[in-house]
C-alpha positions as CSV (number, residue, x, y, z in Angstrom):
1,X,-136.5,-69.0,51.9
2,X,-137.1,-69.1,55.4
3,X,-136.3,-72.2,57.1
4,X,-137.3,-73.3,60.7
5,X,-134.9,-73.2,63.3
6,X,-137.4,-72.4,65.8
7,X,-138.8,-75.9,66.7
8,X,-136.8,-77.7,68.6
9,X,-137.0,-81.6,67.6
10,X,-137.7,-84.0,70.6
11,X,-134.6,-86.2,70.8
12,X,-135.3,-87.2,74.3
13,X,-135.6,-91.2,74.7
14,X,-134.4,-91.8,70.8
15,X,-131.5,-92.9,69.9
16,X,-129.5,-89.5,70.1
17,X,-126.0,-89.8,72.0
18,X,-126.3,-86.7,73.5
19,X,-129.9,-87.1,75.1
20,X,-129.0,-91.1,76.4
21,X,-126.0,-89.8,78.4
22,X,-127.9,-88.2,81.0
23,X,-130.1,-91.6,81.7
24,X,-126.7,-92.9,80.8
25,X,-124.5,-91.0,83.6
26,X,-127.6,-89.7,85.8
27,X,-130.1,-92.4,85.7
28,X,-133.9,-92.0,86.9
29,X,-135.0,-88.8,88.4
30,X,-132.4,-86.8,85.2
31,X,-135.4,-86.8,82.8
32,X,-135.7,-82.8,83.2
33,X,-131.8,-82.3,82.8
34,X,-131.3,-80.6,79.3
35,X,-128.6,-81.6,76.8
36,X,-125.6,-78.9,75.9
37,X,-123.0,-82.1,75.6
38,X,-122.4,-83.4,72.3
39,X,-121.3,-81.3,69.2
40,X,-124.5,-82.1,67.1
41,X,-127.4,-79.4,66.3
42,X,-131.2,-79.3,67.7
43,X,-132.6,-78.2,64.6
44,X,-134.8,-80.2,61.8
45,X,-132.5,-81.0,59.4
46,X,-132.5,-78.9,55.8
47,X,-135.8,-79.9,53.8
48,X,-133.3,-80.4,51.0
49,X,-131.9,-83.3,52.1
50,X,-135.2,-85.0,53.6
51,X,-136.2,-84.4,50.0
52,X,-133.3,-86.7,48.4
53,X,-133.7,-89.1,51.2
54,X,-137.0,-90.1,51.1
55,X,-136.7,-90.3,47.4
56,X,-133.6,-92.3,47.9
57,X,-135.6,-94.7,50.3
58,X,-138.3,-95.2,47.9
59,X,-136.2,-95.5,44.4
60,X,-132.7,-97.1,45.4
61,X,-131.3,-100.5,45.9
62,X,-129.2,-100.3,48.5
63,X,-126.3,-102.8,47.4
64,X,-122.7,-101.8,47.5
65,X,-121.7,-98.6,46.3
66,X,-119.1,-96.1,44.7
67,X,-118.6,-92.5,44.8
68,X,-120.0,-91.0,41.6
69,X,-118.7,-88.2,39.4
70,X,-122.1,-86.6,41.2
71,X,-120.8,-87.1,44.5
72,X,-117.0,-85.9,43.5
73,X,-118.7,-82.3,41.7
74,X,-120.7,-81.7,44.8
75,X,-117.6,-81.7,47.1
76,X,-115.5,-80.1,44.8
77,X,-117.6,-77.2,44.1
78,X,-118.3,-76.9,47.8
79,X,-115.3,-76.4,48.5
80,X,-113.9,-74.5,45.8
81,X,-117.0,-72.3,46.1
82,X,-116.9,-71.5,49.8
83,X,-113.4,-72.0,50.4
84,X,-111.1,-71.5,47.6
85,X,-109.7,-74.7,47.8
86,X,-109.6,-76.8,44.8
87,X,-109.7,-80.2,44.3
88,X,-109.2,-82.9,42.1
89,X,-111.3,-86.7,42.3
90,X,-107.9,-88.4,42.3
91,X,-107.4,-86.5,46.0
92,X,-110.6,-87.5,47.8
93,X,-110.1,-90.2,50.0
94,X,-113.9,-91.1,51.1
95,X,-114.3,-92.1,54.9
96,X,-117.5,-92.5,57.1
97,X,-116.1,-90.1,59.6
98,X,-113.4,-87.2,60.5
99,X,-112.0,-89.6,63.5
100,X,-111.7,-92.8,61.3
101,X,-109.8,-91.0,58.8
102,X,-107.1,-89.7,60.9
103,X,-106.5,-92.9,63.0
104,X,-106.2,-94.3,59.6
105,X,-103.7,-92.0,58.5
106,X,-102.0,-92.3,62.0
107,X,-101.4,-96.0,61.1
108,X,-100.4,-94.9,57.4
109,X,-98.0,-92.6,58.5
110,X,-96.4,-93.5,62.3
111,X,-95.0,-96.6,64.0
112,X,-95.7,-97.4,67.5
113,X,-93.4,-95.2,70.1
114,X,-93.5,-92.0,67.7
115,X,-94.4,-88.8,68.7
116,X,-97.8,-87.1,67.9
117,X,-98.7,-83.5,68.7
118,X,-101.7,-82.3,69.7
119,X,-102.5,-79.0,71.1
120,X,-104.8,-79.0,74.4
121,X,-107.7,-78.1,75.1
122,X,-108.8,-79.9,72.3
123,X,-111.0,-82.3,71.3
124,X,-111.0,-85.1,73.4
125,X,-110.8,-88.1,70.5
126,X,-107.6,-86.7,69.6
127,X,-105.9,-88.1,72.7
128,X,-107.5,-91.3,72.0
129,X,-106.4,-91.4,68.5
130,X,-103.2,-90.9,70.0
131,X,-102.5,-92.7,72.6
132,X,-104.5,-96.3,71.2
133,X,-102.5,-96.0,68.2
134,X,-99.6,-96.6,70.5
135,X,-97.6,-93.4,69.8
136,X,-96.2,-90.8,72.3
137,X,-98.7,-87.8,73.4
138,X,-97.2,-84.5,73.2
139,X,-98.7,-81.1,73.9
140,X,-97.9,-78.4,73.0
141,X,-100.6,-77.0,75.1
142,X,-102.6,-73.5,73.8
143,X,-101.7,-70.4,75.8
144,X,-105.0,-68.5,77.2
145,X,-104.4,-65.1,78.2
146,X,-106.1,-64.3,81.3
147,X,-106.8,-60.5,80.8
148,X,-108.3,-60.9,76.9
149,X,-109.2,-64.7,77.0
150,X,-107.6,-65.4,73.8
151,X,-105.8,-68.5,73.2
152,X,-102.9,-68.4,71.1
153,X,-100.1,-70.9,70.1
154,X,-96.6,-71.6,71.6
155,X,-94.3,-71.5,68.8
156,X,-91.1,-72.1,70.6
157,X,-92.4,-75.2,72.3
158,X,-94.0,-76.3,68.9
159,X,-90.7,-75.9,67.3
160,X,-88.8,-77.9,70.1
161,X,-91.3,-80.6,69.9
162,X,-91.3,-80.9,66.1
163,X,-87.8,-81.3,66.4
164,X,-87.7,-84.2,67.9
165,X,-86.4,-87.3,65.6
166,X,-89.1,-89.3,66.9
167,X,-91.8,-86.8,66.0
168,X,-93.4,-87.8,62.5
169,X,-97.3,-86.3,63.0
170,X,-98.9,-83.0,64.4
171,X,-103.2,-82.8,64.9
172,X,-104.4,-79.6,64.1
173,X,-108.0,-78.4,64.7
174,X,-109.0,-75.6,62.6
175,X,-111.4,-74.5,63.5
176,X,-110.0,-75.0,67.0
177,X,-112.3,-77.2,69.0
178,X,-113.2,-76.2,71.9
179,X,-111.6,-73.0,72.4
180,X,-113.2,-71.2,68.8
181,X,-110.0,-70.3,67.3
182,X,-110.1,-69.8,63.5
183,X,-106.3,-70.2,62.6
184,X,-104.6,-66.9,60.9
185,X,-103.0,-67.5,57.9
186,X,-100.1,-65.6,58.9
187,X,-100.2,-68.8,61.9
188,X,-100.9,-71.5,59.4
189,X,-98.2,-70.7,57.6
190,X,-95.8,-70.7,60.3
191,X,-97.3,-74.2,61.7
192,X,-96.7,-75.7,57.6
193,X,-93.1,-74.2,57.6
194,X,-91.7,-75.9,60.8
195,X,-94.2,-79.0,59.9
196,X,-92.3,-78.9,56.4
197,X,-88.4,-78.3,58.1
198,X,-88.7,-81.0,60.3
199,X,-90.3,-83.3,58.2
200,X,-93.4,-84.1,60.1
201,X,-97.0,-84.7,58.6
202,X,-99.7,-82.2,59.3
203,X,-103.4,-83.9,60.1
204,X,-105.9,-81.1,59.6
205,X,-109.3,-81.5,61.1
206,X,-111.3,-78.8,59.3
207,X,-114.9,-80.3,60.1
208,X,-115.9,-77.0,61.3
209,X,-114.4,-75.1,58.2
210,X,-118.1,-73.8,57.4
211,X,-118.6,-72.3,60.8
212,X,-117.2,-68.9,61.2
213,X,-118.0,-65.2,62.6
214,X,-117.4,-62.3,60.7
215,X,-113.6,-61.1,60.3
216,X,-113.0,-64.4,61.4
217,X,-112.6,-66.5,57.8
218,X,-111.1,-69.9,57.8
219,X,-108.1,-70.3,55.6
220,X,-108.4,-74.0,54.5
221,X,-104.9,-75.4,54.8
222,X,-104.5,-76.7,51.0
223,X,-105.2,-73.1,50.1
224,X,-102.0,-71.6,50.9
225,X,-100.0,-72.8,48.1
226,X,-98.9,-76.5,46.4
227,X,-96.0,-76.7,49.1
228,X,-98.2,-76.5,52.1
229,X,-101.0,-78.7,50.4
230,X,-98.2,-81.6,49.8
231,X,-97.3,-81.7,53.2
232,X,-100.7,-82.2,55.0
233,X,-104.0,-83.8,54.8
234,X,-107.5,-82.3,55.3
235,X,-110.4,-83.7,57.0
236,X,-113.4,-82.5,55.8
237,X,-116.8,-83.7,56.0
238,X,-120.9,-82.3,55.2
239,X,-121.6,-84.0,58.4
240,X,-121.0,-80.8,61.1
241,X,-122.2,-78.2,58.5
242,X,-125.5,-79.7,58.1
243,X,-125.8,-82.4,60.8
244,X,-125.5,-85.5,59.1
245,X,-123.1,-87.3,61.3
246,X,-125.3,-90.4,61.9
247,X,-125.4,-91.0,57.9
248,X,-121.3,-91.5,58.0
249,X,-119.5,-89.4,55.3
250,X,-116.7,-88.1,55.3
251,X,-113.7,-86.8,52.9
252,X,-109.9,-86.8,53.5
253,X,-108.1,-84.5,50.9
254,X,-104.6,-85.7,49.8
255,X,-102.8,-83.8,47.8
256,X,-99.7,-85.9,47.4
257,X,-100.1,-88.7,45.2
258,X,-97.6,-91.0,47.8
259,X,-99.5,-90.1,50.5
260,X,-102.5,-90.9,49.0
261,X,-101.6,-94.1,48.3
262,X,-100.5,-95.2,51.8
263,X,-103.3,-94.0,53.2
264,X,-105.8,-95.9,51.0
265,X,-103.4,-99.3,51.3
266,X,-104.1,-98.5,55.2
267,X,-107.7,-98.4,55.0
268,X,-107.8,-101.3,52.9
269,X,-105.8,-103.0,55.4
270,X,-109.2,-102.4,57.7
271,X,-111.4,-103.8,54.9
272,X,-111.7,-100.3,53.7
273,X,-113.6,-97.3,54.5
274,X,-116.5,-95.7,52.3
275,X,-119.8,-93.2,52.6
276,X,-122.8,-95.3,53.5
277,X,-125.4,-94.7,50.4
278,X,-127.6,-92.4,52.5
279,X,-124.6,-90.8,53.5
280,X,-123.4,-90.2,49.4
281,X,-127.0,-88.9,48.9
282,X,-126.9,-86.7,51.6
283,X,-123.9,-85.1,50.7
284,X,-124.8,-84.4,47.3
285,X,-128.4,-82.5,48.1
286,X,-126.5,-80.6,51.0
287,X,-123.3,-79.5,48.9
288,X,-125.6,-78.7,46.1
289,X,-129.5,-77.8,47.3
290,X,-129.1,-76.4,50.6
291,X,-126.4,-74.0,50.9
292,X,-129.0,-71.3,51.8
293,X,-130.1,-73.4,54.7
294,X,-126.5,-72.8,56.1
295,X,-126.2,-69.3,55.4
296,X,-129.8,-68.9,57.5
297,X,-127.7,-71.2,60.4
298,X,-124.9,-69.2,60.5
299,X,-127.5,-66.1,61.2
300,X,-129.0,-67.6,64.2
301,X,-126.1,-68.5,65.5
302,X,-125.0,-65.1,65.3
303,X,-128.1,-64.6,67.3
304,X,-127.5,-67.0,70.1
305,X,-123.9,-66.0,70.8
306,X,-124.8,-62.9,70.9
307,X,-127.4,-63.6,73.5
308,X,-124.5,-66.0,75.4
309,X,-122.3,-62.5,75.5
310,X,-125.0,-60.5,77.0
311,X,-125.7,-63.5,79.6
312,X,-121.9,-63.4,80.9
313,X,-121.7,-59.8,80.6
314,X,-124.4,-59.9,83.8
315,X,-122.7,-62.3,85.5
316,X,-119.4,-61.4,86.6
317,X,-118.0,-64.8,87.7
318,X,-118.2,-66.2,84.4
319,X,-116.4,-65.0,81.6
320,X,-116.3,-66.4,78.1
321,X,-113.5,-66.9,75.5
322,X,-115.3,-65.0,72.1
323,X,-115.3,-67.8,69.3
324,X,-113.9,-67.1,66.3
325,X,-115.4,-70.1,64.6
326,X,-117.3,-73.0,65.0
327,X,-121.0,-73.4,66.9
328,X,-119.0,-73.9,70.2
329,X,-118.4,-71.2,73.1
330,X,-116.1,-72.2,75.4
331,X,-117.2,-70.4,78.7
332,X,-114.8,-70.1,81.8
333,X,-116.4,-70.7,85.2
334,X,-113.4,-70.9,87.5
335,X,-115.2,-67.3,88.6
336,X,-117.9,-70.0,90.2
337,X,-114.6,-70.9,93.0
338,X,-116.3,-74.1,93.5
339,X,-113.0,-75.6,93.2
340,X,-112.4,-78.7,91.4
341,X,-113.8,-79.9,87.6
342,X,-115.9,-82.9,89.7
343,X,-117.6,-79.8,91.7
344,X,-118.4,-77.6,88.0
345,X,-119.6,-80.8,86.8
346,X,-121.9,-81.8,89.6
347,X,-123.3,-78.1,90.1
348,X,-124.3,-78.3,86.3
349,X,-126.1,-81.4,86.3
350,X,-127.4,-81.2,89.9
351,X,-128.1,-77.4,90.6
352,X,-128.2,-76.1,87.4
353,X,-129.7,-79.6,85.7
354,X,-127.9,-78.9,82.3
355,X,-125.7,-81.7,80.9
356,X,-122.7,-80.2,79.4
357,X,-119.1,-81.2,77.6
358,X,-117.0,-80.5,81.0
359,X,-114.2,-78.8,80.0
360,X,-112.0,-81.3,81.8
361,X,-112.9,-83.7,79.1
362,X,-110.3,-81.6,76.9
363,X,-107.4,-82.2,78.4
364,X,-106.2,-80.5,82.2
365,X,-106.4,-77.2,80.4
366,X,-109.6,-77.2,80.3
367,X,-110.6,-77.7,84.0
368,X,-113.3,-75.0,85.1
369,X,-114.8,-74.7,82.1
370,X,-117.8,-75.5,79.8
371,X,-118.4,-75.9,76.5
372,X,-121.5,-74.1,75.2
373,X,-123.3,-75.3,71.7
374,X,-125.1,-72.6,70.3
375,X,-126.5,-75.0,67.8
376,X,-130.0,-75.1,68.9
377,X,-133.0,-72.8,68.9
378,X,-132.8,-69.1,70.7
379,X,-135.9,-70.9,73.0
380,X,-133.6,-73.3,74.0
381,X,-130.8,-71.3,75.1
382,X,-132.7,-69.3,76.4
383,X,-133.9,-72.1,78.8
384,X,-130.3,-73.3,79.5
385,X,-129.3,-69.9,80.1
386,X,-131.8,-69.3,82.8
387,X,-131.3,-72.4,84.8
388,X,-127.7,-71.4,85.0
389,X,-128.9,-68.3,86.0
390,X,-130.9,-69.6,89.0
391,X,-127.7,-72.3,89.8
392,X,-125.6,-69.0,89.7
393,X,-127.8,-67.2,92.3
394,X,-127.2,-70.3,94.7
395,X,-124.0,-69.6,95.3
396,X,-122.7,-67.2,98.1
């Protein structure tokens, strides 16, 4: 079946986070600035799941729910079919969102003063998460090397940081968010092992788990063995795979039955956290109807980084880091020398009059950069691509 991801849906003036932040942060005169910001996709949304929600508007009472055996089959085939990971009902903790989950297990698992790690540039509501909760921020910052643009991980400062008798949680993206890393499993296992010998949780955020490029797969963490699965717990969620994030589901996966426990006695301690019904129906037409849809997605965005490559490769002050995974580039514009993250940002928006994530957002590390989202149609990148071209030209 062919699906359309050439129209691109007109989100402008609705009630889309991405589109109100340029009225938002640019006010009147921004209404030709184009959105790159926020990690959703500009794509109609799989005719699968229109299907089971307009029938689910029509049919359903929408009273208080619970997660049926339906609900439980759909993620559990999902993610034993396209991951290898397998999962029991008694393991799904249900949340409306990836974030919500892991504050709630930060309160499950940490006490105020503790240390958390987190591993920068990263996504920015990890620091939040962090440092609201009341806990310690520490880094142990990705290392970017400057001739290959790969990032890679710090394993002696990992190590001394997880040493620490005050450390009792680590934040792992994978994939990495916003630099496109899809974890090795030869890495994973060497992040479970000092996680394991120094006794500190492991919070994976695998929302991007579906998204990768090929001889890139993503190695779900539960999948490398009972003793790594015991010692961790996986954020997963339909919600970045098909763009559902505004119907609020989300599952934690918690292997250990102790674990499991405190974490739901912590969300009950916030009156508890479920899938909104649309969100349950959703889930269940997307795990189970429209799996083709995604493998068409992951096509065009083949397409589109492909055309991102070719766009830096004729512009020599820009360089981009190659993602492994997600529908995120993360593009380096320090070639620009216009000298400070406020300058990148304000050339963007005012020159080039595309709204993007600054890279700044993610932490110092990422100062002089830009994330990309290559979830939209080839038209539209196509446009942003060209007004950064003309920006580009500006400059002397």
């Amino acid at each position: 079946m062919h699906y359309d991801f050439e129209t691109t849906p007109q989100r402008r003036r609705t009630s889309s986070v991405k589109w109100h932040l340029i009225e938002q942060d640019m006010g009147e005169g921004s209404e030709d600035v184009l959105a790159m910001s926020v990690a959703d996709m500009e794509f109609k949304p799989a005719p699968q799941i229109v299907d089971a929600l307009v029938k689910a508007a029509q049919e359903d009472v929408f009273g208080y729910d619970y997660a049926t055996d339906e609900y439980y089959d759909a993620v559990i085939g999902w993610m034993e079919r396209r991951h290898g990971l397998v999962v029991d009902p008694s393991q799904i903790a249900l949340s409306d969102g990836v974030m919500p989950a892991i504050n709630t297990a930060l309160r499950a698992f940490t006490h105020p003063g503790d240390r958390v790690i987190i591993q920068r540039p990263v996504y920015y509501p990890f620091t939040a998460a962090v440092e609201h909760n009341g806990l310690t921020l520490c880094n142990n910052a990705l290392v970017l090397d400057g001739n290959t643009h790969h990032y890679a991980i710090d394993f002696d400062s990992l190590e001394r940081m997880l040493a620490h008798p005050r450390c009792t949680a680590m934040l792992l993206c994978n994939p990495h968010n916003p630099v496109g890393r899809v974890w090795s499993e030869e890495e994973l296992r060497r992040i479970g092992d000092l996680c394991i010998e120094h006794g500190v949780l492991l919070l994976v955020d695998e929302i991007h788990a579906d998204f990768s490029y090929p001889g890139h797969p993503v190695t779900m963490f539960g999948t490398l063995g009972e003793r790594y699965a015991q010692a961790c717990i996986e954020f997963t969620a339909p919600t970045k795979t098909f763009n559902l994030a505004g119907l609020a589901c989300s599952n934690a996966i918690i292997a250990d039955r102790a674990k499991k426990q405190r974490f739901d006695i912590a969300a009950e301690n916030i009156g508890g956290m479920s899938v909104s019904h649309f969100g349950l129906v959703a889930c269940i037409a997307a795990y189970t109807q429209a799996e083709d849809w995604l493998d068409e997605l992951l096509q065009v965005l083949q397409g589109n980084l492909a055309m991102l490559r070719d766009f830096v490769r004729k512009h020599p002050r820009l360089a981009l880091v190659e993602p492994e995974g997600t529908y995120l580039a993360w593009l380096d514009c320090r070639g620009l020398g216009l000298g400070s993250a406020e300058a990148l940002r304000d050339f963007m928006r005012t020159t080039a009059r595309i709204y993007f994530d600054e890279g700044a957002l993610f932490g110092p590390e990422g100062e002089g950069f830009e994330r990309v989202n290559l979830a939209c149609t080839p038209d539209f990148l196509r446009q942003v691509l060209d007004r950064v071209d003309a920006a580009y030209h500006t400059l002397a």
